[in-house]
PANUGU-766530 format. One line per 5 residues: number of its first residue (from 1); for each residue x, y, z of C-alpha. Coordinates in steps of 0.25 Angstrom, whole numbers, plus 5000, padded with zeros to 4 digits. Layout:
BEGIN
NUM> X/Y/Z | ...
This chain:
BEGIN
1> 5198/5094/4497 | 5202/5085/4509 | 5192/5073/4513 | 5189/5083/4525 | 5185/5095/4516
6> 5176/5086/4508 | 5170/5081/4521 | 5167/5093/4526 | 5162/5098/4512 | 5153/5085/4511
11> 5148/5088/4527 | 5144/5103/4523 | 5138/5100/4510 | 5128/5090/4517 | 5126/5099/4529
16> 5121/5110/4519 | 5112/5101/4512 | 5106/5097/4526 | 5106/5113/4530 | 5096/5113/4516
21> 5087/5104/4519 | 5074/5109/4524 | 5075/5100/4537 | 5088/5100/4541 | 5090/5089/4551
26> 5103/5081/4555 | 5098/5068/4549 | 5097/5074/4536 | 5112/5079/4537 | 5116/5063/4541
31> 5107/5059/4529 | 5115/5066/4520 | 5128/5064/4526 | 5126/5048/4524 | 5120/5052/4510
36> 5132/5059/4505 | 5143/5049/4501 | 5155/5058/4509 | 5163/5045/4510 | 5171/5047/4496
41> 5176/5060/4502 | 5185/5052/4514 | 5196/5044/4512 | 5196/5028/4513 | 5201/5019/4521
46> 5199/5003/4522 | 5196/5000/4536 | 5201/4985/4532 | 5215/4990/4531 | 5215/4998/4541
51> 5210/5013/4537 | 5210/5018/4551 | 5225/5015/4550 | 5226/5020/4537 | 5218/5034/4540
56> 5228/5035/4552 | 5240/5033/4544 | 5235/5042/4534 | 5234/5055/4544 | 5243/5050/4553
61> 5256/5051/4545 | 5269/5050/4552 | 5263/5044/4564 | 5264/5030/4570 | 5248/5028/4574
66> 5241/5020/4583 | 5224/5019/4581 | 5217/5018/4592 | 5202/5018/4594 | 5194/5025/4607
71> 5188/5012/4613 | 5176/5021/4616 | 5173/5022/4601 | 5171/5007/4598 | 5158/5007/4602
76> 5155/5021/4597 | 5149/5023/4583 | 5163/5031/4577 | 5176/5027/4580 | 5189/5034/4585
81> 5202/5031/4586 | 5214/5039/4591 | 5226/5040/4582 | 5240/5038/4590 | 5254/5040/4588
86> 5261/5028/4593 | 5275/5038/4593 | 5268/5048/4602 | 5255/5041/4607 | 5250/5055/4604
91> 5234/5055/4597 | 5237/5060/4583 | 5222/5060/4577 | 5209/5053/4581 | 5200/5046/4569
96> 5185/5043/4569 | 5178/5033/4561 | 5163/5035/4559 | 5154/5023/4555 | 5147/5026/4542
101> 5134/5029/4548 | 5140/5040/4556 | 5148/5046/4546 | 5140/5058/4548 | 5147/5060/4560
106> 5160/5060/4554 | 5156/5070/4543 | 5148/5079/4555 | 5163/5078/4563 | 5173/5082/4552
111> 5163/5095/4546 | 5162/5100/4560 | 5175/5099/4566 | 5178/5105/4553 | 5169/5116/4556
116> 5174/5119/4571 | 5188/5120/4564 | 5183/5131/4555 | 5179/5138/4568 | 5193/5136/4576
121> 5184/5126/4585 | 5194/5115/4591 | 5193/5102/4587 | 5200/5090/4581 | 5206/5093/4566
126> 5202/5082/4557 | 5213/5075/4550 | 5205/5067/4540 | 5193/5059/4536 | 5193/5047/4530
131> 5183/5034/4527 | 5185/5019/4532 | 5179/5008/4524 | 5174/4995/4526 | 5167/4984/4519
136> 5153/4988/4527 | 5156/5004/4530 | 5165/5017/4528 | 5167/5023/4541 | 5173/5040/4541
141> 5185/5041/4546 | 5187/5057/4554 | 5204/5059/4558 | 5205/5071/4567 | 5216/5078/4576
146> 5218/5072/4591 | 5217/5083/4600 | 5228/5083/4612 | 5221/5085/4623 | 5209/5079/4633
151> 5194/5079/4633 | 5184/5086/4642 | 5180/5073/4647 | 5196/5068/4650 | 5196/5079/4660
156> 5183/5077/4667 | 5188/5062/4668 | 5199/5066/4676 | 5189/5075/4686 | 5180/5062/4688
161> 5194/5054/4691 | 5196/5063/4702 | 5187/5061/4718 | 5177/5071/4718 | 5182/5081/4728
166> 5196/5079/4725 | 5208/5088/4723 | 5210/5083/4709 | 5196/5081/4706 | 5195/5098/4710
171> 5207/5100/4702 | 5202/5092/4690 | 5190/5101/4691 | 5196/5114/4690 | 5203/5107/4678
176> 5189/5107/4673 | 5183/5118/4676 | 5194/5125/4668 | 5192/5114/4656 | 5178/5118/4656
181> 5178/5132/4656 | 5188/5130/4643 | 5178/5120/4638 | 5167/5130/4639 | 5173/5141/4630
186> 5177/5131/4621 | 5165/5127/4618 | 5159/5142/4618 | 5169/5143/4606 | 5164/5129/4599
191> 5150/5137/4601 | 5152/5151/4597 | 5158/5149/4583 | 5147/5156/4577 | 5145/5170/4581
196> 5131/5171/4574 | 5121/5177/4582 | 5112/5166/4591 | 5100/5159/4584 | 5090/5148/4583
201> 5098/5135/4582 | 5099/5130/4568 | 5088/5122/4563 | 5098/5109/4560 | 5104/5110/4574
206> 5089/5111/4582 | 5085/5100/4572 | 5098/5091/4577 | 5094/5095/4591 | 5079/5091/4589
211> 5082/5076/4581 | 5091/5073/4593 | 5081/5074/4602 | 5070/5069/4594 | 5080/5057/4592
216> 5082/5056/4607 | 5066/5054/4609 | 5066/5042/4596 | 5078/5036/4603 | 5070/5038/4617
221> 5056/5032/4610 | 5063/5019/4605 | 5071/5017/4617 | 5067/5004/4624 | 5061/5003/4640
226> 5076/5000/4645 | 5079/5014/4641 | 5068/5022/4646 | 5071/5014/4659 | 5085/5018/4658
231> 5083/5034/4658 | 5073/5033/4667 | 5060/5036/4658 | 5049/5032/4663 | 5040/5037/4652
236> 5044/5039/4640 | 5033/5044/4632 | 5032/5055/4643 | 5047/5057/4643 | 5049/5058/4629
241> 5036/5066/4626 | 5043/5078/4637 | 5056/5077/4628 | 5046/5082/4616 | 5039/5092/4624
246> 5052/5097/4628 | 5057/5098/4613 | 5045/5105/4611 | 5046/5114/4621 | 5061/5117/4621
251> 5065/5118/4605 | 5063/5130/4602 | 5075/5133/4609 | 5083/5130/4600 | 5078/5143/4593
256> 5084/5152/4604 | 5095/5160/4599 | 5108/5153/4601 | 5120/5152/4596 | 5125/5146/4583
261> 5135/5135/4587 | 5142/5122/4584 | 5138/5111/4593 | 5147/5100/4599 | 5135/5090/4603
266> 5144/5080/4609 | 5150/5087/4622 | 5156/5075/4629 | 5167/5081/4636 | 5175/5070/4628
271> 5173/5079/4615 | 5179/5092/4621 | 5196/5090/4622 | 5204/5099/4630 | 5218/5100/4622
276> 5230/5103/4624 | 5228/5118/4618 | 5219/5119/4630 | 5207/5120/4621 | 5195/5112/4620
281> 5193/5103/4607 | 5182/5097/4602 | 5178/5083/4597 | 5169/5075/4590 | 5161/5085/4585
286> 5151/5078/4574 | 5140/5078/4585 | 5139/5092/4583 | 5142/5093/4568 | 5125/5097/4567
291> 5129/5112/4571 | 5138/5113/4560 | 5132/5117/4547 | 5137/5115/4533 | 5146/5128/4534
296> 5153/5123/4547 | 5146/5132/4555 | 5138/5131/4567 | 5124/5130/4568 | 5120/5124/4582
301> 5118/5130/4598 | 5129/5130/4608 | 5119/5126/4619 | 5118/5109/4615 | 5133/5110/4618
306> 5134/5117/4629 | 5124/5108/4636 | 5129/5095/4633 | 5142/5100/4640 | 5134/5102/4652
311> 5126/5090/4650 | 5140/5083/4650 | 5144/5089/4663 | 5130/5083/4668 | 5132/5070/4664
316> 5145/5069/4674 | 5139/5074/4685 | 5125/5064/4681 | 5136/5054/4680 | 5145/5060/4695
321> 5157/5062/4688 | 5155/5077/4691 | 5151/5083/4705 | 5140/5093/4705 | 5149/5103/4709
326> 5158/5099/4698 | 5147/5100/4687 | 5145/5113/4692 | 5159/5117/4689 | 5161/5112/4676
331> 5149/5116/4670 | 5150/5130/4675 | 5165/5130/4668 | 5160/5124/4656 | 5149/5136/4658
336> 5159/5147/4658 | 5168/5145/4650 | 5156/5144/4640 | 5153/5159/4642 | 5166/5164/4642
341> 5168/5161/4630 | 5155/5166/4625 | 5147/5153/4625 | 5131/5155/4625 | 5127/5148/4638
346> 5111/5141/4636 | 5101/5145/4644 | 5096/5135/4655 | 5083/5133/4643 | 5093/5131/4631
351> 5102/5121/4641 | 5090/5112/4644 | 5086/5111/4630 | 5099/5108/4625 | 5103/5099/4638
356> 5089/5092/4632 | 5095/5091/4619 | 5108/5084/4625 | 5098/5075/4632 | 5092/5070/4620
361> 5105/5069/4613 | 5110/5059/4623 | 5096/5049/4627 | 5096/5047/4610 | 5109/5042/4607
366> 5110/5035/4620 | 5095/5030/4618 | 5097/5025/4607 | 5111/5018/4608 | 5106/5013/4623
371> 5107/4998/4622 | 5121/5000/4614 | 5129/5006/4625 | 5124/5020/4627 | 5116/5016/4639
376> 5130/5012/4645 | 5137/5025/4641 | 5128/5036/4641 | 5113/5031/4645 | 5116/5038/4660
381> 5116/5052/4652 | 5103/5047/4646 | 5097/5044/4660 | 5104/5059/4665 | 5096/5065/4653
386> 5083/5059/4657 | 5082/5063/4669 | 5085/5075/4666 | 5075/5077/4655 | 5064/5071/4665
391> 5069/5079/4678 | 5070/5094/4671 | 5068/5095/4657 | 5056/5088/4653 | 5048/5090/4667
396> 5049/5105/4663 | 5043/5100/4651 | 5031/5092/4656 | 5030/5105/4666 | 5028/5115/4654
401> 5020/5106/4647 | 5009/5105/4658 | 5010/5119/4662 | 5006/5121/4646
């Protein structure tokens, strides 16, 4: 069996014994992950003489290389770097390194891509998996395809390098309606895998769902006056205790029927590339590798995706990268092309709660990576989500609790 095989082997194994356990929670899965020695499984390289090179020239055969690292992902916690052919200057393969405390990830990444695969699901082939070793640390090693092509986000950057009103910026537009619509169903097939009748939302997906948001509110409790100052909370015992009452109020939701799906959970518009086959492909799926269970299968809701692609297309027009008008557009293609292709739509209800889920998602890790550059990057989304929890959400919570 490859390295891969036994990788995947090793991930369902342990998803398994977590799907036994009496209190299935995601902690428990990364507990076990760190607890079963999958190392020996991958193959080594010194990362003193060079294993990045060596991993390269090992799948790389026949090409002249050059290894060059995204700048963005210095200061992130993996790194990746693009493979190139010096001949060509064409992007052979792209490999990630993930730090020994988030190996999980990289396990989470090769099982599900594995999985989409199973279902014809687009996304990156992996070309190998190996270990890089150090005096201190062994950091995993993930090789997969490059796909020709350009991401979601490349095409809305060239809309906003347009004057609003323009003819090229109009053009661009239409370029996006069409990209959206083609996104839509895309994504209606990522999410309609399972043919299964709709049912509660399985208990390890709603018990992800709850720990991020009860993660959001530790980060929230712990965070310092600069914060609460920052979002624009004034009262954070009261702010807080509406986020509980809300949970309360609003869980039971994820026992309406819905459908059994896989989940993305990571819908920048950087993860989605448009290739040159005129598909969409996917990227960087480990953040929704808790929707995969240890067959492969999906076990999650449809409606946590959906809303974190409107959510995005909030954030740029919070942000005035999109006009109102333009918002509307895109959003509405994203919409149809959803429902042709036979995609479950949420109701306003489910698309609150799940927006609410999205929200938490965002004020924990950015809360708690504030004073380490997240403030710079992504604390404006955090401030978006505030106010948004204070001006709808939660006001219709306090409402319902003093009418009770």
């Amino acid at each position: 069996m490859s390295a891969v095989g036994e990788i995947i082997q090793h991930v369902a194994t342990v998803r398994g014994q977590v799907e036994r356990t009496e209190v299935a929670q995601s902690a428990t899965y990364k507990w076990l992950m760190a607890e079963h020695n999958f190392e020996k499984r991958l193959p080594a390289y010194s990362e003193k003489e060079g294993g990045i090179h060596q991993i390269v020239c090992d799948h790389f055969k026949g090409h002249q290389c050059a290894v060059e690292i995204f700048p963005f992902s210095r200061h992130s916690g993996s790194k990746l770097y693009q493979v190139k052919d010096t001949k060509t200057d064409n992007i052979l393969g792209l490999l990630k390194v993930f730090p020994e405390d988030r190996s999980y990830e990289f396990l989470d990444e090769v099982f599900s891509y594995d999985a989409y695969q199973k279902h014809s699901l687009r996304c990156p082939s992996i070309l190998g998996v190996a270990k890089l070793v150090d005096e201190t640390e062994t950091n995993c090693v993930l090789v997969e395809e490059m796909i020709p092509g350009e991401t979601l986000q490349q095409h809305m950057d060239k809309l906003f390098a347009e004057k609003l009103g323009s003819t090229d910026r109009e053009a661009q537009l239409q370029r996006l309606d069409e990209l959206f619509i083609s996104f839509g169903k895309s994504f209606a097939a990522f999410h309609t895998t399972d043919h299964s009748p709709p049912a509660a939302t399985d208990s390890y997906t709603q018990q992800h769902f709850l720990e991020i948001i009860y993660d959001a509110l530790e980060q929230l409790k712990a965070a310092n006056a600069e914060v609460d100052e920052y979002y624009g909370i004034d009262d954070k015992d009261q702010f807080m205790s509406a986020i509980r009452e809300y949970v309360g109020q609003n869980r039971e939701l994820m026992q309406a029927p819905a459908p059994r799906s896989y989940i993305h959970a990571d819908c920048s518009f950087g993860n989605f590339v448009y290739g040159e086959d005129k598909e969409f492909h996917l990227l960087d799926s480990w953040w929704g590798a808790f929707a995969v269970d240890s067959k492969g299968e999906p076990r999650g809701t449809p409606f946590f995706d959906y809303m974190q692609v409107i959510n995005r297309l909030w954030y740029l027009l919070k942000d005035e990268k999109l006009s109102n008008a333009e918002y509307q557009q895109l959003q509405s293609a994203f919409r149809k092309g959803y429902a042709e292709a036979k995609g479950t739509i949420p109701d306003e209800e489910m698309q609150n709660f799940y927006s609410f889920v999205d929200a938490m998602l965002l004020l924990g890790g950015v809360t708690k990576w504030f004073h380490h550059g997240a403030k710079d990057s992504l604390g404006h989304l955090g401030q978006y989500w505030v106010g948004w929890l204070n001006g709808s959400l939660l006001q219709e919570t306090k409402d319902i609790a003093k009418a009770v």
